[in-house]
Biotite code that builds the C-alpha atoms (Angstrom):
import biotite.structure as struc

atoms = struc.array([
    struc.Atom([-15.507, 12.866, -60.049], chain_id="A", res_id=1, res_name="UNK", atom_name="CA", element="C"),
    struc.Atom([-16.178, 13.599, -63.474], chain_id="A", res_id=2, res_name="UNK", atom_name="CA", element="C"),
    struc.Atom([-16.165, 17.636, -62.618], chain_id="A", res_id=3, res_name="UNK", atom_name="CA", element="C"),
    struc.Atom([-12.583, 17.093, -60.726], chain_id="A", res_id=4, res_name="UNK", atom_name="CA", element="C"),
    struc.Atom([-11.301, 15.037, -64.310], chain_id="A", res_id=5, res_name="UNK", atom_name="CA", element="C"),
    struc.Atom([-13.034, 18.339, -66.377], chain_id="A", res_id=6, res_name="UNK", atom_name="CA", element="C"),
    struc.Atom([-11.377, 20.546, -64.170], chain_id="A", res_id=7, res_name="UNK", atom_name="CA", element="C"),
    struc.Atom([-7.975, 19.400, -64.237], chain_id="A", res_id=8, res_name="UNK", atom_name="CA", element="C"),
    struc.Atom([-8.226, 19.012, -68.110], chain_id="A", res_id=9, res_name="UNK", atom_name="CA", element="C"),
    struc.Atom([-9.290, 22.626, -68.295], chain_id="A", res_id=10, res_name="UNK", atom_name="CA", element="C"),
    struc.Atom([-6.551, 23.586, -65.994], chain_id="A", res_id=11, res_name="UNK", atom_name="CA", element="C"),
    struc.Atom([-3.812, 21.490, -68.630], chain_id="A", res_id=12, res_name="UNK", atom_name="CA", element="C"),
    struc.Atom([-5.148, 23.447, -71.604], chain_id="A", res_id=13, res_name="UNK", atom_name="CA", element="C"),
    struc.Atom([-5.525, 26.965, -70.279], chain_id="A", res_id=14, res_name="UNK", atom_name="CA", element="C"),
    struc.Atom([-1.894, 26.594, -69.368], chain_id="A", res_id=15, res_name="UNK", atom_name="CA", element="C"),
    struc.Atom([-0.580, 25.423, -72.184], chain_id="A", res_id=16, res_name="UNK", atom_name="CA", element="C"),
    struc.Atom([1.130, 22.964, -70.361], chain_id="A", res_id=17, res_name="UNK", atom_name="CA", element="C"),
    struc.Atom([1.289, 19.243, -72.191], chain_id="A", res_id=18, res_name="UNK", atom_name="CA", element="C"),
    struc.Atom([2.683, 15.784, -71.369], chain_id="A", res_id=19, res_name="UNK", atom_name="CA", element="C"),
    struc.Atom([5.483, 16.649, -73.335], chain_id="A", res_id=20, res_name="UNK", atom_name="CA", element="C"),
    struc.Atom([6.903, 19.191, -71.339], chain_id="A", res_id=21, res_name="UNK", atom_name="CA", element="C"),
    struc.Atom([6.709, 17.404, -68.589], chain_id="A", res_id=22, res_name="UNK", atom_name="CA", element="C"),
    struc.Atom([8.587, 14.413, -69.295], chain_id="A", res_id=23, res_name="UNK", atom_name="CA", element="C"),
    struc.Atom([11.128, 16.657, -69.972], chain_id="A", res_id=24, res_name="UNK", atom_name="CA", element="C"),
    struc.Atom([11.061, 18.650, -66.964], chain_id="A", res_id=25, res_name="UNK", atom_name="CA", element="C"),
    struc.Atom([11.738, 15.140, -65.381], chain_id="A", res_id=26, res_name="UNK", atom_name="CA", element="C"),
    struc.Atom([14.798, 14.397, -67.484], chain_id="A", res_id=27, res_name="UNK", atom_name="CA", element="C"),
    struc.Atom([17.318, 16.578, -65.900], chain_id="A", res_id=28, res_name="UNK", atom_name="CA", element="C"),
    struc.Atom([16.383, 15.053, -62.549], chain_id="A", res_id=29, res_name="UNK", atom_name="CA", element="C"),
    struc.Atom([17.167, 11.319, -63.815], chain_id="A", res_id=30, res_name="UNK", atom_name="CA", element="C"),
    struc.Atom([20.455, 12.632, -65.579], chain_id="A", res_id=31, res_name="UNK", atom_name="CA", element="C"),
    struc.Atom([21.571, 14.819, -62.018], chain_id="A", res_id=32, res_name="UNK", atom_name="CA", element="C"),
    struc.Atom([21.934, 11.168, -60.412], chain_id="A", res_id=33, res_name="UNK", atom_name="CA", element="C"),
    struc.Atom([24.755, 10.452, -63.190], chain_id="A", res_id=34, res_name="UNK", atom_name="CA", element="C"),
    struc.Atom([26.637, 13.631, -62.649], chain_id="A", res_id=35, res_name="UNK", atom_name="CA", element="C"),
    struc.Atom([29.044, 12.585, -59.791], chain_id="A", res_id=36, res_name="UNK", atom_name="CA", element="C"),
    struc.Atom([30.005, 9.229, -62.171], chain_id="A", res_id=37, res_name="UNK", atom_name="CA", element="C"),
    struc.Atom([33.184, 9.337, -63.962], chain_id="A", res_id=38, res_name="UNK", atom_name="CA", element="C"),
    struc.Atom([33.306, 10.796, -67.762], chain_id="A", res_id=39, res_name="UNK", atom_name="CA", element="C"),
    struc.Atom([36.631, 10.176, -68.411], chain_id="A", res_id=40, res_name="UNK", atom_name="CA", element="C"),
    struc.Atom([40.312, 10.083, -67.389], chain_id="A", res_id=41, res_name="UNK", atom_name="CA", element="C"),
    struc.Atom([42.616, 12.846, -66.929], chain_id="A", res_id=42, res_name="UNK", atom_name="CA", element="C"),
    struc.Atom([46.326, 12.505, -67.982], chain_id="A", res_id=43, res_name="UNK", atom_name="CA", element="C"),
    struc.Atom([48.880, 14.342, -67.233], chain_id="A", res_id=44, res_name="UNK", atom_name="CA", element="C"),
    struc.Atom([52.018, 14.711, -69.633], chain_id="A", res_id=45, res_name="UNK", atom_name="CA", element="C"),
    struc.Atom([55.627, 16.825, -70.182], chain_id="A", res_id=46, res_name="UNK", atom_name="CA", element="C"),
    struc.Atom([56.168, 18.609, -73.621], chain_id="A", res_id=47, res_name="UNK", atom_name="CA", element="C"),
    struc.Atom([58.815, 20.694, -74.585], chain_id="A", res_id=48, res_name="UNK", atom_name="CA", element="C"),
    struc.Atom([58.262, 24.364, -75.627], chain_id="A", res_id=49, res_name="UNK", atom_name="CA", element="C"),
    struc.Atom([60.588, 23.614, -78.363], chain_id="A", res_id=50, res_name="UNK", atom_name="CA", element="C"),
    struc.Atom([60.000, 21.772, -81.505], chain_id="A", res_id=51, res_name="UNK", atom_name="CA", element="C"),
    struc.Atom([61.804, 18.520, -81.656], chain_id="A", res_id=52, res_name="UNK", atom_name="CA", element="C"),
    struc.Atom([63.973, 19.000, -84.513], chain_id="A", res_id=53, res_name="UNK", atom_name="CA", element="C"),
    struc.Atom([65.649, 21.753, -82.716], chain_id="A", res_id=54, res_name="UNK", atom_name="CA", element="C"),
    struc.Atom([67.209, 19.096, -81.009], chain_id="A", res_id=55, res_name="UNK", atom_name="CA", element="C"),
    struc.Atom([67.215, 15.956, -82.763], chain_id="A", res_id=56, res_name="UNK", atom_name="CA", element="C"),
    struc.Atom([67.582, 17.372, -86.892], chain_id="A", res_id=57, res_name="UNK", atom_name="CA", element="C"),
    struc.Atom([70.591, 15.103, -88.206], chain_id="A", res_id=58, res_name="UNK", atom_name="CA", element="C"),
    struc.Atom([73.042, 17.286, -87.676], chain_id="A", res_id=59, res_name="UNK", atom_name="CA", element="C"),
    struc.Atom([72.431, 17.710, -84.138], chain_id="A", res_id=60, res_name="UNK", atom_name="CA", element="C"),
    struc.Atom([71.536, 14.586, -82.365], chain_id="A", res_id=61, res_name="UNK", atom_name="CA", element="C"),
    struc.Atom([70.797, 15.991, -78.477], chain_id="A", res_id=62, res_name="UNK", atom_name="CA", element="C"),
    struc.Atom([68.469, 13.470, -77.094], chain_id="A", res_id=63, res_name="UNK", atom_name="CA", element="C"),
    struc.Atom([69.720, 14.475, -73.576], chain_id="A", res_id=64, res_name="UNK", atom_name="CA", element="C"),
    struc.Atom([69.286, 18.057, -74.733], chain_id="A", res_id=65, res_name="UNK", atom_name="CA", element="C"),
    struc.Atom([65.550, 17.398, -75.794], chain_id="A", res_id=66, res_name="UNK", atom_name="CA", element="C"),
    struc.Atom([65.070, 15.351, -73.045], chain_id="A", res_id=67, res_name="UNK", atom_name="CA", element="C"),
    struc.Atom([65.959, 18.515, -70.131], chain_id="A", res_id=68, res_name="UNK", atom_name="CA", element="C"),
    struc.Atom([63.233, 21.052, -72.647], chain_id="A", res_id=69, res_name="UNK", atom_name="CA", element="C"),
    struc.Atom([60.758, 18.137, -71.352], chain_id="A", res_id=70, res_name="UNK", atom_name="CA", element="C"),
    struc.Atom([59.080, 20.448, -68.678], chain_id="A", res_id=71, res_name="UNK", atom_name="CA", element="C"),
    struc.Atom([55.549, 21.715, -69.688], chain_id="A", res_id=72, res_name="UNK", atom_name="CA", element="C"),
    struc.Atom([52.873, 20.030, -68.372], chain_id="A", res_id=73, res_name="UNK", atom_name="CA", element="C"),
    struc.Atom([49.874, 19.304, -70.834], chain_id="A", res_id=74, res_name="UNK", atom_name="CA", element="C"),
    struc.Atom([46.823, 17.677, -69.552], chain_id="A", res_id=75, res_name="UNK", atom_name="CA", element="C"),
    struc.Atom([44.306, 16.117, -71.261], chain_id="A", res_id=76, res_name="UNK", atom_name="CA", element="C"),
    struc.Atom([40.728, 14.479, -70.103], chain_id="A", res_id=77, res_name="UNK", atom_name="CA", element="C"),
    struc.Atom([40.655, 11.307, -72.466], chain_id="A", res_id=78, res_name="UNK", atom_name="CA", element="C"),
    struc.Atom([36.902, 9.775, -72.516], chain_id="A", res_id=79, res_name="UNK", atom_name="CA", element="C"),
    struc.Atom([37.890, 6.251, -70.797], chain_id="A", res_id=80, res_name="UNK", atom_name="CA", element="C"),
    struc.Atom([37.380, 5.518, -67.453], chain_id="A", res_id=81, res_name="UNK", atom_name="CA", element="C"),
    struc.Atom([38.557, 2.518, -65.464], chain_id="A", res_id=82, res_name="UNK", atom_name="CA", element="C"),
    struc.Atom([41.977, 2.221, -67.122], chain_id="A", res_id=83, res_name="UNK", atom_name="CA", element="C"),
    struc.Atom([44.589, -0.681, -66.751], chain_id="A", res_id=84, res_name="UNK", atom_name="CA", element="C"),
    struc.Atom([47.957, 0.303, -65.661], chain_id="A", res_id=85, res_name="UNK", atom_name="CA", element="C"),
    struc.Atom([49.124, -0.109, -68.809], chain_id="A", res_id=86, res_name="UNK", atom_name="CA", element="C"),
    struc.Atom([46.023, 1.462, -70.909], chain_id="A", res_id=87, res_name="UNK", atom_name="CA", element="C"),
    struc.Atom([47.148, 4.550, -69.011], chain_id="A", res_id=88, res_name="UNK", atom_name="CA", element="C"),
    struc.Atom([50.659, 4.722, -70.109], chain_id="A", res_id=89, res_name="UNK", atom_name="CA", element="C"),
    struc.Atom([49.701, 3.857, -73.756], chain_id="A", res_id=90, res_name="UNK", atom_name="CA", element="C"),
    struc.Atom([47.208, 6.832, -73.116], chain_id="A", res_id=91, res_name="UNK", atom_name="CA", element="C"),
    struc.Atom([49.717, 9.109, -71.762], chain_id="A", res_id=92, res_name="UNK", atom_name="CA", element="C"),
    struc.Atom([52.742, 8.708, -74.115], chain_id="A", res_id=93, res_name="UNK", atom_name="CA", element="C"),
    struc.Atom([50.216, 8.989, -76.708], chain_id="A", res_id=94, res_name="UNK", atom_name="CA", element="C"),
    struc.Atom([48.882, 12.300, -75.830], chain_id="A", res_id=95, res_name="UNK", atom_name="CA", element="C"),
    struc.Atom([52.844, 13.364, -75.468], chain_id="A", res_id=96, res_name="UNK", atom_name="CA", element="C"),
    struc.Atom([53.897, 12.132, -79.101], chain_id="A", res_id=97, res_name="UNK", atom_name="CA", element="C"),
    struc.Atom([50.848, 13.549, -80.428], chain_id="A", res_id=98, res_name="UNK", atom_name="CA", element="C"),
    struc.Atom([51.659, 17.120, -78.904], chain_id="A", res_id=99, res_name="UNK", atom_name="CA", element="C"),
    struc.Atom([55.543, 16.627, -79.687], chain_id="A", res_id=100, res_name="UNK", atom_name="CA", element="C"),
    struc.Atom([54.147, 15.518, -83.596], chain_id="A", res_id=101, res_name="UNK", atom_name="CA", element="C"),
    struc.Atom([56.441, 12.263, -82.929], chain_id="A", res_id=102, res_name="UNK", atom_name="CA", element="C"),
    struc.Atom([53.466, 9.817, -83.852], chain_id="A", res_id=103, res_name="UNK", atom_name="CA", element="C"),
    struc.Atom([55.089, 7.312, -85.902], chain_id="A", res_id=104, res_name="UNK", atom_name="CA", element="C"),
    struc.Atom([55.465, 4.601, -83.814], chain_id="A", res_id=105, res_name="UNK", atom_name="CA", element="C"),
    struc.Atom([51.865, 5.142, -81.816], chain_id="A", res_id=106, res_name="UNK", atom_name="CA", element="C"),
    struc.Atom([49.769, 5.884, -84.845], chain_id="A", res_id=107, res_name="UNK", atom_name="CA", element="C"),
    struc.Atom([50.920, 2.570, -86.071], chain_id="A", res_id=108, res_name="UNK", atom_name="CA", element="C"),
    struc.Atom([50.863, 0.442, -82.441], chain_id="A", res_id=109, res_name="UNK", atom_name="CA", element="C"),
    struc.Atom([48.819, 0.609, -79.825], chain_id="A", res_id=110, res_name="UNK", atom_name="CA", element="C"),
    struc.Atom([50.656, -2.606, -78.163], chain_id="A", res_id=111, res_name="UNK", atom_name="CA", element="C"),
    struc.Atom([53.966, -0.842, -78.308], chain_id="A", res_id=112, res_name="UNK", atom_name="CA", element="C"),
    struc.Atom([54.632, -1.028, -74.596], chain_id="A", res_id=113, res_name="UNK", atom_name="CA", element="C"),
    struc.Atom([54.763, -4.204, -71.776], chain_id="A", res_id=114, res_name="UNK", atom_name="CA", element="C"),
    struc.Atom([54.735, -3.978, -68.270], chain_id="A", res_id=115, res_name="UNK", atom_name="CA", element="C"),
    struc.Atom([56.765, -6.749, -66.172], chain_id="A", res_id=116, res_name="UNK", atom_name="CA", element="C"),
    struc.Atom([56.836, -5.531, -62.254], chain_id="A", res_id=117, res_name="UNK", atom_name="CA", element="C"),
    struc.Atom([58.223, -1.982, -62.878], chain_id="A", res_id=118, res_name="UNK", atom_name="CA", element="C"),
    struc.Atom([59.833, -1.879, -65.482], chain_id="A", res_id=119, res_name="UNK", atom_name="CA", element="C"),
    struc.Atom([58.293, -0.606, -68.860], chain_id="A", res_id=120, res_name="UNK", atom_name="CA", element="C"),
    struc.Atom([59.272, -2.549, -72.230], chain_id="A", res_id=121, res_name="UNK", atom_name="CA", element="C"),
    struc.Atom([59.355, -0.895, -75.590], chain_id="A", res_id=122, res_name="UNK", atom_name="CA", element="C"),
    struc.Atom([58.777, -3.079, -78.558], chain_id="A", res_id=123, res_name="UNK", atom_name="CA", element="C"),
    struc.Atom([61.369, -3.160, -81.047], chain_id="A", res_id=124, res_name="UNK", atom_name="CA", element="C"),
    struc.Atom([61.290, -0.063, -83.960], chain_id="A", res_id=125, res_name="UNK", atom_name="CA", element="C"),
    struc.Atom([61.640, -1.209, -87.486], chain_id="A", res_id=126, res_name="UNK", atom_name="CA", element="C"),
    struc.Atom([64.046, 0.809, -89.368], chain_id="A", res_id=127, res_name="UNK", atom_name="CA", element="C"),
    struc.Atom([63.066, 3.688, -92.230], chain_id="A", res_id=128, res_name="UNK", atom_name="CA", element="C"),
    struc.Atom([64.308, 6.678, -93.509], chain_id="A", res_id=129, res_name="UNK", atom_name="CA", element="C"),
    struc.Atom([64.910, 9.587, -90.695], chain_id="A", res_id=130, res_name="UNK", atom_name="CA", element="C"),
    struc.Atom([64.333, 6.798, -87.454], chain_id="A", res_id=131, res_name="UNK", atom_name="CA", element="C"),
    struc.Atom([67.694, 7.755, -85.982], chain_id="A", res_id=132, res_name="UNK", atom_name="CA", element="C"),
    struc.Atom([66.194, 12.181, -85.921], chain_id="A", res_id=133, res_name="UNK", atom_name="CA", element="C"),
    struc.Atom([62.675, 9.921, -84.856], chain_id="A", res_id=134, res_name="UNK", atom_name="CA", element="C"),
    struc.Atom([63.810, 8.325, -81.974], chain_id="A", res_id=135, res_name="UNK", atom_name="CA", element="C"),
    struc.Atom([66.595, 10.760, -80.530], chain_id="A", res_id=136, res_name="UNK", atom_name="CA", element="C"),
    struc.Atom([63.418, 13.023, -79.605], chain_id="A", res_id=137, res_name="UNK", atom_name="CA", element="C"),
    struc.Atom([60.881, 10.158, -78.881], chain_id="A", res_id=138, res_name="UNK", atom_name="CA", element="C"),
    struc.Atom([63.127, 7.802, -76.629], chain_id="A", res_id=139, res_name="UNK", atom_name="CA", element="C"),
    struc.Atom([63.577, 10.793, -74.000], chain_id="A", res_id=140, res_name="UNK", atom_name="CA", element="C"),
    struc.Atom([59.866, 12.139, -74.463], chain_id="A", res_id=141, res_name="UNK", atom_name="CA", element="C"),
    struc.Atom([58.814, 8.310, -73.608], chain_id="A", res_id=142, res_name="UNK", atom_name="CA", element="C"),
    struc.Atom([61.249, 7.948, -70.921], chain_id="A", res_id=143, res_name="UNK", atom_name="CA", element="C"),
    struc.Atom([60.137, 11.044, -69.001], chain_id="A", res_id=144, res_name="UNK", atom_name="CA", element="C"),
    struc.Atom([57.033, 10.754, -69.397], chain_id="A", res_id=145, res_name="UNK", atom_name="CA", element="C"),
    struc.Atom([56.736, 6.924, -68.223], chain_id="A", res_id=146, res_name="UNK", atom_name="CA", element="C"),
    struc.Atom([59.357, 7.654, -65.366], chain_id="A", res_id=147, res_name="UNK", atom_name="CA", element="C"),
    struc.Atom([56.557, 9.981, -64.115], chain_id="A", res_id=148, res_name="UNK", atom_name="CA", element="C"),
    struc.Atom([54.712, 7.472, -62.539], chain_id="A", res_id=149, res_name="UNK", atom_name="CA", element="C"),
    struc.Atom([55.979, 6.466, -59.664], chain_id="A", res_id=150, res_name="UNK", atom_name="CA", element="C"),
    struc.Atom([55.388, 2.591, -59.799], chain_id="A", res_id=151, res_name="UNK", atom_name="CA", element="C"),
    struc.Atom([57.671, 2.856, -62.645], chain_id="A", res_id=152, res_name="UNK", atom_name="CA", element="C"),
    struc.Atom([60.973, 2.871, -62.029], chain_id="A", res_id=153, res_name="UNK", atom_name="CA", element="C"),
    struc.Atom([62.761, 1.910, -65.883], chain_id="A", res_id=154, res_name="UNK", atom_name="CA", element="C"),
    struc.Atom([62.263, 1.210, -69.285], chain_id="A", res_id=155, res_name="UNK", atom_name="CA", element="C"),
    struc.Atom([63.746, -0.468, -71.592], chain_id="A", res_id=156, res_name="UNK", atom_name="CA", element="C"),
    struc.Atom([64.194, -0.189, -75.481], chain_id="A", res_id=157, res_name="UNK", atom_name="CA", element="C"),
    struc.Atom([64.235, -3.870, -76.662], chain_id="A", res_id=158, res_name="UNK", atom_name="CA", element="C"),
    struc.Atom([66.181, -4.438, -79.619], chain_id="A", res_id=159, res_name="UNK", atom_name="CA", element="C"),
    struc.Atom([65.088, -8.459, -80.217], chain_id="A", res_id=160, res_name="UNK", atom_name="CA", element="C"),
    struc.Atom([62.011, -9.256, -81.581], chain_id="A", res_id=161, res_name="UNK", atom_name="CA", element="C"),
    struc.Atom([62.316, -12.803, -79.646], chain_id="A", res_id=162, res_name="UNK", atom_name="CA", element="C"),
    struc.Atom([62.651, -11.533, -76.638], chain_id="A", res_id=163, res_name="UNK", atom_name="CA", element="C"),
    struc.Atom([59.777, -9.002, -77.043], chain_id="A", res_id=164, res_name="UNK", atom_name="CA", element="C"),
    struc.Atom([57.429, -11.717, -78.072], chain_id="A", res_id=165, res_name="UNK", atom_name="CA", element="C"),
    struc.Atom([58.194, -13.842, -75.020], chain_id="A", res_id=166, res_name="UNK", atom_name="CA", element="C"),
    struc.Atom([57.183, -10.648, -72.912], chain_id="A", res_id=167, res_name="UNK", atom_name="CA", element="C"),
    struc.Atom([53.761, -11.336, -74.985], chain_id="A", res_id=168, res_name="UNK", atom_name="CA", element="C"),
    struc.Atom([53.698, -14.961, -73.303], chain_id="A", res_id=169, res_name="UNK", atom_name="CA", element="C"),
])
């Protein structure tokens, strides 16, 4: 016994081998069960190839204009899995405004939308300087890309702070 325990100790240090390196010759193993489990979410969105302001700049005000240039598709893998219905669409018009540099209202909100059966409610926007250029781009890039979905079929811009607190209830 004691010759079989020398040998195989002989055997470890002649080939340089050490526990070390075999723990992590076992580690890609235990990580190869993991690789068919979700990593994140992927989201598909519709850009313009156009900068917003050629639309929407004061002068011109073409939110039906902006809203047709709405026809590249961006995609994005976002690192949450298991998503609520509306998690994705928070996710998705997110990814849009951030691409369309329209953040304003979703750097500020991440409760800006509610879902009631299938339609999609828009909380109320606060006035400031340059809203009206703001949200003659954002209201179609929103629209399209939340009409994308098919269990969505409207949305609605609510102007009433009331009424978009009693969605809240």
């Amino acid at each position: 016994m004691k010759k079989i325990l020398l040998f195989i100790f002989l055997l470890v240090i002649l080939t340089g081998c050490n526990l070390n390196q075999l723990s992590v010759k076992i580690q890609p193993l235990n990580q190869a069960e993991n690789l068919n489990q979700p990593t994140g979410t992927t989201i598909n969105f519709l850009v313009s190839n156009y900068e917003y302001t050629k639309y929407c700049n004061g002068a011109d005000m073409d939110s039906e204009g902006y809203k047709n240039s709405l026809t590249v598709k961006e995609t994005k893998i976002i690192p949450q899995t298991n998503l609520t219905q509306e998690q994705l669409l928070t996710q998705t018009i997110d990814a849009a405004s951030e691409k369309a540099n329209l953040t304003s209202i979703t750097s500020m909100d991440q409760n800006f939308l509610k879902i009631v059966d299938d339609t999609v409610y828009i909380e109320p926007i606060e006035g400031w300087a340059g809203v009206s250029i703001f949200l003659c781009a954002w209201k179609p890039l929103v629209e399209v890309n939340l009409l994308q979905f098919p269990e969505i079929k409207k949305v609605k811009w609510v102007s009433d702070l009331q009424k978009w607190e009693e969605l809240n209830q």
